[in-house]
C-alpha positions as CSV (number, residue, x, y, z in Angstrom):
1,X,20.9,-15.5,-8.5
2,X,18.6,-14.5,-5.4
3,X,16.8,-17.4,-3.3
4,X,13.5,-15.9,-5.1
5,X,15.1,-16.3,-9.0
6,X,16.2,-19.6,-7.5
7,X,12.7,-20.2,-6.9
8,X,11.5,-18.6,-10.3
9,X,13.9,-20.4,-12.6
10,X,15.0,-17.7,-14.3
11,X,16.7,-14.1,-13.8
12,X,14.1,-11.7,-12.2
13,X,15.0,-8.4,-14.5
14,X,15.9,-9.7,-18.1
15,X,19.1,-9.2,-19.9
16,X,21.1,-5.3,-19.9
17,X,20.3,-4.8,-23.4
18,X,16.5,-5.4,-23.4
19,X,16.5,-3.4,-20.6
20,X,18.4,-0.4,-22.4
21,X,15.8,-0.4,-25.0
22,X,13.1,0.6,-22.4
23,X,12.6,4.3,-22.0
24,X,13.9,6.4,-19.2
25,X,11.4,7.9,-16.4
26,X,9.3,10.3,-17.9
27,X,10.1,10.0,-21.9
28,X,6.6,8.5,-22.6
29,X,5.0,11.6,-20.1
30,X,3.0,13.2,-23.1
31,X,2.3,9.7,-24.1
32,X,-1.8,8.7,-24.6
33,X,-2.2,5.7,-22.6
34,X,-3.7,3.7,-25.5
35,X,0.1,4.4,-27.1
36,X,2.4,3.7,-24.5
37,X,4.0,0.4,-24.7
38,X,4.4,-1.7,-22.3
39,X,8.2,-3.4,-22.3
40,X,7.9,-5.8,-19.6
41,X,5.2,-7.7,-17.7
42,X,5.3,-9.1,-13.8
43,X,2.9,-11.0,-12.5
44,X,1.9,-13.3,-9.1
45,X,-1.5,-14.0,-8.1
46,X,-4.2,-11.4,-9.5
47,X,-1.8,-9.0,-9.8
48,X,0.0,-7.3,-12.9
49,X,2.8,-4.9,-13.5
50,X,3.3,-3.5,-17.2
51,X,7.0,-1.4,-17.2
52,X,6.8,1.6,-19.2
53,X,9.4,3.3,-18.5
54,X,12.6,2.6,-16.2
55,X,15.6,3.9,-14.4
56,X,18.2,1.4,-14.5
57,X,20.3,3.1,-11.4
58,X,17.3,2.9,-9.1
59,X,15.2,0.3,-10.8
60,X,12.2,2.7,-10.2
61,X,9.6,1.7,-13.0
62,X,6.7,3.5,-14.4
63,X,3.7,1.7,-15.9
64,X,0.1,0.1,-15.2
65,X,-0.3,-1.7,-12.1
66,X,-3.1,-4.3,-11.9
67,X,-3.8,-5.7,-8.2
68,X,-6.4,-7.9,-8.7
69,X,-9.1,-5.2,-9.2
70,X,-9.1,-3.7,-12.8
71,X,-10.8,-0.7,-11.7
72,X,-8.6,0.5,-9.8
73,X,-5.5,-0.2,-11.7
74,X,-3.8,2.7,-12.6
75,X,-0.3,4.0,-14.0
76,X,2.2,4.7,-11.1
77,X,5.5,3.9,-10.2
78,X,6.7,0.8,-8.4
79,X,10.3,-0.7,-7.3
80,X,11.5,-3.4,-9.3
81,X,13.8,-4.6,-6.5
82,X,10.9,-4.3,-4.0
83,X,8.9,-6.6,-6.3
84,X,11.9,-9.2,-6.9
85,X,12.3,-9.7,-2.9
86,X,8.3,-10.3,-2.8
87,X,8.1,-14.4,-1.2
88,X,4.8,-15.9,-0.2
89,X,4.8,-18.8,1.7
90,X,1.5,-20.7,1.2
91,X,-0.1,-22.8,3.3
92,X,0.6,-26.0,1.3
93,X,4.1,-25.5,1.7
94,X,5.2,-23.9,-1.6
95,X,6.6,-20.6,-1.7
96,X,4.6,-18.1,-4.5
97,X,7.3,-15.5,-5.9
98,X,6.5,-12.1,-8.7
99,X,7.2,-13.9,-11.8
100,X,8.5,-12.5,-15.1
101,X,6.6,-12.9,-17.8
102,X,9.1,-14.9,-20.2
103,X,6.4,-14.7,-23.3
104,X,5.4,-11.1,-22.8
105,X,6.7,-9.1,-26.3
106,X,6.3,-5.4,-26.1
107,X,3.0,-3.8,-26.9
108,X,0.0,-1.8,-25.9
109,X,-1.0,-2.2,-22.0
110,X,-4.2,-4.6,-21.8
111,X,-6.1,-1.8,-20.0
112,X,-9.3,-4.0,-19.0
């Protein structure tokens, strides 16, 4: 485990197999957006990440990325190793890290 899935608890990607059930980069690309399914969820702060779509040799994912302003969210692609090193130290003293959403079960993106 990294010092941030120290900090989390709890693995960062989940286990191989749920990950090979996620499609590959561009499978879903004649997909509507009210049909794609979101297989995994990220979260810290305002911000959301809904994976798509991912490449399990670069960890490149596609989906709908929330940063705090649902009217700008859009689909795109993001690193999932970029987002695991992510560490905010806040003021208080605690350190805030992109979180996994353990409860997340695949479905439609919550476009807001």
């Amino acid at each position: 485990m990294t010092t941030a899935d120290t900090l989390r608890g709890h693995p960062f990607l989940p286990s191989a197999d749920v990950l090979a059930t996620i499609p590959k980069l561009y499978a879903t690309e004649d997909t509507k957006l009210a049909d794609k399914i979101a297989h995994l969820h990220y979260f810290v702060g305002a911000c959301d990440w809904f994976v798509v779509e991912y490449d399990p040799d670069t960890g490149i994912a596609f989906g709908w990325a929330d940063l705090g302003d649902p009217q700008n969210a859009e689909l795109g692609y993001f690193s999932l190793p970029e987002l695991q090193t992510i560490t905010v130290s806040h003021p208080s003293g605690y350190t805030v890290v992109v979180e996994r959403d353990l409860h997340w079960t695949p479905g439609p993106i919550p476009v807001r």
